[in-house]
C-alpha positions as CSV (number, residue, x, y, z in Angstrom):
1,X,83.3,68.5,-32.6
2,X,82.3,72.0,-35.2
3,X,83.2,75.1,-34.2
4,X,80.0,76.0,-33.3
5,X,80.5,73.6,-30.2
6,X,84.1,74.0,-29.2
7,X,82.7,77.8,-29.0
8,X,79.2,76.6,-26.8
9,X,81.7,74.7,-24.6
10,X,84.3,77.5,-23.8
11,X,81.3,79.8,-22.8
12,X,80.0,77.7,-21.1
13,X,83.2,77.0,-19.3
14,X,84.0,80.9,-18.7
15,X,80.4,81.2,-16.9
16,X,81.2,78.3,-14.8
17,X,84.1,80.4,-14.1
18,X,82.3,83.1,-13.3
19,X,80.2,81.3,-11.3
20,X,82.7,79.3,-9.3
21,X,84.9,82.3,-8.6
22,X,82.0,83.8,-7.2
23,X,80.7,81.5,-4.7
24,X,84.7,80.9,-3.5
25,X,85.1,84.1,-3.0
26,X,87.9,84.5,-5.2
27,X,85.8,86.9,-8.3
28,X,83.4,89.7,-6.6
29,X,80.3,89.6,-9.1
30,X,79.8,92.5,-9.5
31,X,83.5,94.0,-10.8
32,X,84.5,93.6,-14.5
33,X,86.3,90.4,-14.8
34,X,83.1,88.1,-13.8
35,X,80.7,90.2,-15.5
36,X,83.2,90.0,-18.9
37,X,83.6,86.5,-18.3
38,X,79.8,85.8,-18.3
39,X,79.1,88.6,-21.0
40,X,81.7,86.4,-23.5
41,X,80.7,83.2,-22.2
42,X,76.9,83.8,-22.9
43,X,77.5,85.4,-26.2
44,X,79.6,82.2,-27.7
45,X,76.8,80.2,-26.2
46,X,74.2,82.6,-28.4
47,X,76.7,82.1,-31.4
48,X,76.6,78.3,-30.6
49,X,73.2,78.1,-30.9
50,X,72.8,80.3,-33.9
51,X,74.2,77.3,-35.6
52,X,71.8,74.5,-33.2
53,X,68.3,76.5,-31.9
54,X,67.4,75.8,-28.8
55,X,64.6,78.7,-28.1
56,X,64.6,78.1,-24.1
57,X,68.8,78.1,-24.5
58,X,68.9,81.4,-26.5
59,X,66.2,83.3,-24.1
60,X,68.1,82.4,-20.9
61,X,72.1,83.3,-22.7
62,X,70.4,86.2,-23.7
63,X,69.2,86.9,-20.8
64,X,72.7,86.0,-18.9
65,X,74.1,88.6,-21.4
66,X,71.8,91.4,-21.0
67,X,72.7,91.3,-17.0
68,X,76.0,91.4,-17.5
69,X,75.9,94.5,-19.9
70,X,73.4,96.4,-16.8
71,X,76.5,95.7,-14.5
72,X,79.5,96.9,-16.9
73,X,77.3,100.1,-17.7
74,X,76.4,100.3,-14.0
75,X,80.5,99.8,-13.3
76,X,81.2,102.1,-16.2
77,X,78.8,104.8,-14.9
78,X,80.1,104.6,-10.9
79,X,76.6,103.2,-9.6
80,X,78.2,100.3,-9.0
81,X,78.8,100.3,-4.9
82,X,78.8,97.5,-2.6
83,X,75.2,97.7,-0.5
């Protein structure tokens, strides 16, 4: 296995993470550790698929990404509150 895919893997592995911690109740996804575990997790995807294109693959990472970064700003900024 490259580098490039030992790197896809791990991102992958920190949004299931993410994701898992979410739905158990156990990471609140909207505080900093989920949204920094999918904001790495989808940028080492991206860097993964520098090295293998995959056009649909990069929009939705990107798009995983971008997310993230609205709810770190949103956390950094204090608009962040529970509804």
């Amino acid at each position: 296995m490259s580098l490039p895919d030992i790197l896809g893997v791990v991102g992958v592995l920190m949004i299931l993470t993410a994701y898992a911690g979410a739905t158990s109740g156990r990471l609140d996804a909207r505080r900093a550790p989920a949204l920094l575990l999918n904001l790495t997790g989808a940028l080492l995807i991206l860097v993964s698929l520098y090295f293998d294109f995959n056009l649909s693959a990069v929009l939705m990472e990107g798009a995983w990404a971008l997310v993230a970064v609205y709810g770190l700003v949103q956390l950094a900024l204090g608009r962040n509150r529970a509804p």
